[in-house]
C-alpha positions in Angstrom: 72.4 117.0 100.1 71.7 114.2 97.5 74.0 111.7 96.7 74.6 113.5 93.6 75.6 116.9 94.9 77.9 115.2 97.7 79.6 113.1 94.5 80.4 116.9 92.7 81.8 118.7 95.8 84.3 115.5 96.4 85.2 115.7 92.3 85.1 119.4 92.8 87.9 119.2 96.0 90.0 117.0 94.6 90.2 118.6 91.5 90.6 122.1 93.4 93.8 120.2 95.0 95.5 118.6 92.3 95.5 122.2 90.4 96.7 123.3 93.4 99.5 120.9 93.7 100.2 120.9 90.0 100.9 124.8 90.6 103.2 124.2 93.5 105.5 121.4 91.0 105.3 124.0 87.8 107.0 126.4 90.4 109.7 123.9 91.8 110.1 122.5 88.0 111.0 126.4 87.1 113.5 126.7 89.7 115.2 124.0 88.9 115.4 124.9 85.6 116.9 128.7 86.1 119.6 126.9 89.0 120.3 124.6 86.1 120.9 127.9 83.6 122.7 129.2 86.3 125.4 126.7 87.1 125.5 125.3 83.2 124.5 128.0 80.9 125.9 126.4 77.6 124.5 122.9 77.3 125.6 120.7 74.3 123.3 120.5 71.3 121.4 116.6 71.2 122.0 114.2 68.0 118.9 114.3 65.9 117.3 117.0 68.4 116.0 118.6 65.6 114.4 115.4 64.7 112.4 115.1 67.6 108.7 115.9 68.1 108.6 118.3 70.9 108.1 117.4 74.5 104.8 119.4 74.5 103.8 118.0 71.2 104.2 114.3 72.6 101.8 115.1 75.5 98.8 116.5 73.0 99.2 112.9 71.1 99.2 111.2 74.4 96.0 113.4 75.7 94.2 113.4 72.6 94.6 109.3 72.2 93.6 109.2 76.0 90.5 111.2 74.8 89.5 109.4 72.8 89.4 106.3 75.0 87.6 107.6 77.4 84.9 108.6 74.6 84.8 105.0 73.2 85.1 103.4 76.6 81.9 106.2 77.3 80.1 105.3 74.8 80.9 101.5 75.8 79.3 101.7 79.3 76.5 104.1 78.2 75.5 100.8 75.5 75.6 98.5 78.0 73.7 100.2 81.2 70.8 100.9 78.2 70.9 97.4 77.7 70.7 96.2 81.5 68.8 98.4 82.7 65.5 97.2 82.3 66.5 94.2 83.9 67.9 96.1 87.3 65.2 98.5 87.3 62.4 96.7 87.3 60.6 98.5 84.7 59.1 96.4 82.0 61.2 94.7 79.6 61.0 95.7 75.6 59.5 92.9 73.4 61.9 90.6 72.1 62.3 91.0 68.3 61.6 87.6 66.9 62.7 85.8 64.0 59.3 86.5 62.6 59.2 90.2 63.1 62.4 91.1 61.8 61.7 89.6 58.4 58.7 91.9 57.9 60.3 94.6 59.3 63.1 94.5 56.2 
């Protein structure tokens, strides 16, 4: 196995857990919720509730903004491993644009 496939079945695990665990809480979280219905059935309306973006609608902002970052912060690295790596490779360096060959080049 290459390093690369070994890296995928690890993300692929862990990822195969945490759904699995998330599962498990979604199940305890509903049971807590019908014992709750059970015991108090009527619950007192919230000042403003109405007002309120709703639980699930805060978590899409959250997640979306988070996507976001991780594009920019993506696209960040990506830039910056181009840059380096001709210098931690090995490989022959690009020629350096110089004073001189920018001007003609406008």
């Amino acid at each position: 196995m290459t390093v690369a496939e070994i890296t995928e079945s690890v993300q692929s695990q862990v990822l195969e857990a945490l759904k699995q665990y998330q599962d498990l809480l979604v199940e305890a979280v509903r049971g807590a919720a019908e014992t709750v219905e059970e015991i108090v059935p009527v619950r007192p309306e919230l000042p403003f509730a109405n007002q309120l973006p709703r639980p699930t609608e805060l978590a899409g902002n959250v997640f979306d903004f988070a996507e976001k970052l991780l594009a920019n912060q993506r696209e960040f690295v990506t830039n910056v491993l181009d840059v380096a790596e001709p210098y931690v490779s090995g490989k022959q360096q690009p020629a350096k644009k110089t004073a001189a060959t920018r001007s003609t080049a406008a």
